[in-house]
C-alpha angles and dihedrals in degrees: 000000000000119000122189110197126192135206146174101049113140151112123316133157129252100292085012115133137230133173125208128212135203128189111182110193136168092048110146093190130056112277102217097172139041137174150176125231132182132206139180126203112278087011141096132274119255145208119229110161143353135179122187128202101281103048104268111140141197139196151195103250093222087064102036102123095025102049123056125183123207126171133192100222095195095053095026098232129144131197125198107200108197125189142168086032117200129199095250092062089060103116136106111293120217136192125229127192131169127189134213103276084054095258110149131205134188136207126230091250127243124232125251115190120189118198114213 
């Protein structure tokens, strides 16, 4: 039974910094691929940022430069470190992982709040 769990989401001000946090566990298969996605109420999903096994990284082209995604393979963990925020990134934050077997999982979010 695999469980995703986020951290970190809160309250910061316009050019303030957060970092998120992400720790999958119970995963009886090889996670070679984890992600974080954002969401507003009444609008899409969308990708952030994404990191597979062997180091490659995307992301959202509105937070290249600002954002940047690391992940421990051995603990499956992922980190988002997010820096110069603006208003429009405030949103809940949710985690993504897939396995090997292409099984994906999904965290519960975490909220980011950006003052203006």
């Amino acid at each position: 039974q695999v469980q995703l769990v986020e951290s970190g989401g809160g309250l910061v001000q316009d050019g303030g910094s957060l970092r998120l946090s992400c720790a999958a566990s119970g995963s009886k298969f090889s996670i070679n691929y984890m992600a974080w996605y954002r969401q507003v109420p009444g609008k899409q999903r969308e990708l952030v940022a994404s990191v597979a096994t062997g180091g490659t990284t995307n992301y959202l082209d509105s937070v290249k430069g600002r954002f940047t995604i690391s992940r421990d393979n051995a603990k499956n963990t992922v980190d988002l470190q997010m820096n110069s925020l603006k208003p429009e990134d405030a949103a809940v934050y949710h985690c993504y992982a897939r396995d090997v077997r292409y099984i994906e999982y999904w965290g519960i979010g975490t909220l980011v709040t950006v003052s203006s």
